[in-house]
DRENFI-712709 format. One line per field, with one value per atom (N, C-alpha, C): atom name; x, y, z. Coordinates in steps of 0.2 Angstrom, whole numbers, plus 2048, in hexadecimal, padded with zeros to 3 digits. Example, Ala and Ser with C-alpha at 12.3 -4.5 7.8 and 13.67 -1.06 7.14 Angstrom:
! residues 2
tise c(N;CA;C;N;CA;C)
east c(842;83E;842;840;844;840)
north c(7E4;7EA;7F0;7F5;7FB;800)
up c(827;827;827;823;824;827)
END
This chain:
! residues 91
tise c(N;CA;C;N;CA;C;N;CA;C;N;CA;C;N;CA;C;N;CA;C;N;CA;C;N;CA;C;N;CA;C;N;CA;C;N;CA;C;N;CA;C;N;CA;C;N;CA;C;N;CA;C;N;CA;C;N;CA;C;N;CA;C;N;CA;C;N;CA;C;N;CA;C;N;CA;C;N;CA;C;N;CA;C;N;CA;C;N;CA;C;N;CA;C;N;CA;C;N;CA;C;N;CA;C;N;CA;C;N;CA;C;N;CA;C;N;CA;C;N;CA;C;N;CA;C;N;CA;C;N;CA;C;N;CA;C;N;CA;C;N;CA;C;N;CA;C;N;CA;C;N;CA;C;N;CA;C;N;CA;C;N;CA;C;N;CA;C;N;CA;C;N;CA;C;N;CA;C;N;CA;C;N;CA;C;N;CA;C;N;CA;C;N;CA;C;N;CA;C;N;CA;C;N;CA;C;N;CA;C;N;CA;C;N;CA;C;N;CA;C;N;CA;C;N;CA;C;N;CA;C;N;CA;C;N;CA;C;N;CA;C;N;CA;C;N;CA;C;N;CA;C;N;CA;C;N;CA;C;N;CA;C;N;CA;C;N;CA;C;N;CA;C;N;CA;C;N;CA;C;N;CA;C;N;CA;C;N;CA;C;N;CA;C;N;CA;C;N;CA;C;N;CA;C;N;CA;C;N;CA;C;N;CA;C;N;CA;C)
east c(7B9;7BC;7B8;7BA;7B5;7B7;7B2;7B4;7B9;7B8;7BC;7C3;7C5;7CD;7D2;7D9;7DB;7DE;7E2;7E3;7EA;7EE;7F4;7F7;7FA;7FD;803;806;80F;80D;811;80F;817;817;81B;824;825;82C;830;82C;82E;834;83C;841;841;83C;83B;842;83F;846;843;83D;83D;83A;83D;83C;833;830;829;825;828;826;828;82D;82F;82B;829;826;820;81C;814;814;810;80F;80C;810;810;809;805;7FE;7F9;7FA;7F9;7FB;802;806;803;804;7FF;801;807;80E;810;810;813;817;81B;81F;81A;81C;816;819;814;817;819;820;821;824;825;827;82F;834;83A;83E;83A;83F;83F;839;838;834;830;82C;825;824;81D;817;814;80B;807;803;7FE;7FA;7F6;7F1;7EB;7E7;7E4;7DF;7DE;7D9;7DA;7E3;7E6;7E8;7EA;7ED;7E7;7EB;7E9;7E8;7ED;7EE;7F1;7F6;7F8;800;804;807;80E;810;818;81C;819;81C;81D;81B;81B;823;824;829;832;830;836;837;834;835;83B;840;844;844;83F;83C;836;832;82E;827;825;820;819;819;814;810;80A;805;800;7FC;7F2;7EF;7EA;7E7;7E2;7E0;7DD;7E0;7E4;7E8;7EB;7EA;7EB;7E5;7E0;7D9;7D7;7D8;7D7;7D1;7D2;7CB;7CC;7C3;7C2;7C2;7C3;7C3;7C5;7C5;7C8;7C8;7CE;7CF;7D4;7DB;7E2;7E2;7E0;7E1;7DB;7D4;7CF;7D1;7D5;7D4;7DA;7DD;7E3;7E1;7DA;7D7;7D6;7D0;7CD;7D4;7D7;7DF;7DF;7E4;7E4;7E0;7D9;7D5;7D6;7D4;7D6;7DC;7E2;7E8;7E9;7E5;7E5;7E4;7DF;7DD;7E1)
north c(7CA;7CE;7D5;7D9;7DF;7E1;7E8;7EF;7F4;7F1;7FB;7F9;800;800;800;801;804;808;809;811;813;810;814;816;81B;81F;821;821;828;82C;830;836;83A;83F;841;841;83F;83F;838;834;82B;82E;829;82B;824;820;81C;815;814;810;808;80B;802;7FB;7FF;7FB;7FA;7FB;7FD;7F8;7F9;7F3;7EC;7EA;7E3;7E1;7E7;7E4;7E3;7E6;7E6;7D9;7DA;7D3;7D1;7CC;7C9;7C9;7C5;7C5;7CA;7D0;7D6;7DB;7DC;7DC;7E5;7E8;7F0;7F8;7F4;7FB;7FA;800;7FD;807;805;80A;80F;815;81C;81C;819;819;820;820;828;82C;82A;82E;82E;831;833;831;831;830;829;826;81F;81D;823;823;81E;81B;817;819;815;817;811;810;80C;80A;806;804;803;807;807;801;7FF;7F9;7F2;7F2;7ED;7EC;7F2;7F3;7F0;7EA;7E8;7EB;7F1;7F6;7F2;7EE;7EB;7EE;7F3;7F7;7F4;7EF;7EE;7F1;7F7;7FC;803;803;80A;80A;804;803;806;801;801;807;80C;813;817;817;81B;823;825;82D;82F;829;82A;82D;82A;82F;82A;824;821;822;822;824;821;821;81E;824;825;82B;82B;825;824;829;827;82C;833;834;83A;83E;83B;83F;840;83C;83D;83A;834;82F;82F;829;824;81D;81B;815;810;80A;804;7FD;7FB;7F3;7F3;7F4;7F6;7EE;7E7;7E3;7DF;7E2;7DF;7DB;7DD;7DB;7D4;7D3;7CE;7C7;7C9;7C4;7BF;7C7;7C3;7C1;7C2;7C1;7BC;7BA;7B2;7AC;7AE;7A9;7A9;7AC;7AB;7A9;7A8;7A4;7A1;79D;796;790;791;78D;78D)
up c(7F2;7F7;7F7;7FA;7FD;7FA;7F7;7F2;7F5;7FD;800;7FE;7FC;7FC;800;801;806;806;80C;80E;80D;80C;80D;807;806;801;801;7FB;7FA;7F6;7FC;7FA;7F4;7F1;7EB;7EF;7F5;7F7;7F6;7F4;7F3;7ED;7EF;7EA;7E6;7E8;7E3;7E5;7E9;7ED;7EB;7ED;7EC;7F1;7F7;7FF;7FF;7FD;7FD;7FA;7F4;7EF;7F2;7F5;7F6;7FB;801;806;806;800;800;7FD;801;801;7FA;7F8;7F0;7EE;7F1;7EF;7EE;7F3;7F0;7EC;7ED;7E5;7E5;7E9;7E6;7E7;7E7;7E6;7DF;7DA;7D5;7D3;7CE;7CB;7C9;7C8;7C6;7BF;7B9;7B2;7AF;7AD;7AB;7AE;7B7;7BC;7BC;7B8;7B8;7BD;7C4;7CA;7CE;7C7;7CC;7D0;7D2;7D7;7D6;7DE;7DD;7E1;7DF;7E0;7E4;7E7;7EB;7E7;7E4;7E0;7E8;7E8;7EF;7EF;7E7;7E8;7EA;7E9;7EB;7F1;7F5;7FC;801;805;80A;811;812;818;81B;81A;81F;820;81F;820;821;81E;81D;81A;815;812;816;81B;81E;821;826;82A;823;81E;819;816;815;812;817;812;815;815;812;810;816;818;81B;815;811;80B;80B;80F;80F;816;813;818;81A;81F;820;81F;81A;81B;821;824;828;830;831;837;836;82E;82C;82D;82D;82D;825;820;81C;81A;81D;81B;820;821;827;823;829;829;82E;82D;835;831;835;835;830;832;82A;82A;82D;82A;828;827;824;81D;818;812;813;817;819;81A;81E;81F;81A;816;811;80A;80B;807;807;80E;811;810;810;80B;808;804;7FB;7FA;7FC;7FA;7FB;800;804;7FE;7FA;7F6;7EE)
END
């Protein structure tokens, strides 16, 4: 698979609900709890993140984000890694 990471982040208002985590697709698995964080809060693992953005829609805080349309980063193609995902489970 490719080294680039992806882009999307939560940022410190996540109340740790949880809708985030169920939506990120099994195989890439790259939302996980912030160990230590009293409030439950969770975190992006960017190496794991495919951009494929089923997490965005489910936040009921609105705390997830593309830094790409933020202007934070560049970047293109939020479903490049999906692709190569989808192969790789095929077999």
């Amino acid at each position: 698979m490719a080294s680039r990471t992806g882009h999307f982040y939560i940022d410190q208002t996540c109340i740790g609900c949880g809708a985030c985590e169920h939506a990120c697709p099994g195989k890439a698995d790259a939302i996980y709890a912030v160990e230590g964080d009293f409030l439950g809060r969770l975190a992006i693992d960017l190496a794991e993140c495919i951009d494929c953005g089923f997490c965005v829609p489910l936040c009921p805080v609105a705390c997830i984000h593309d830094a790409r349309s933020e202007g934070i980063v560049e970047g293109s193609g939020a479903y490049a890694r999906l692709t190569e995902l989808q192969a790789w489970a095929k077999p």
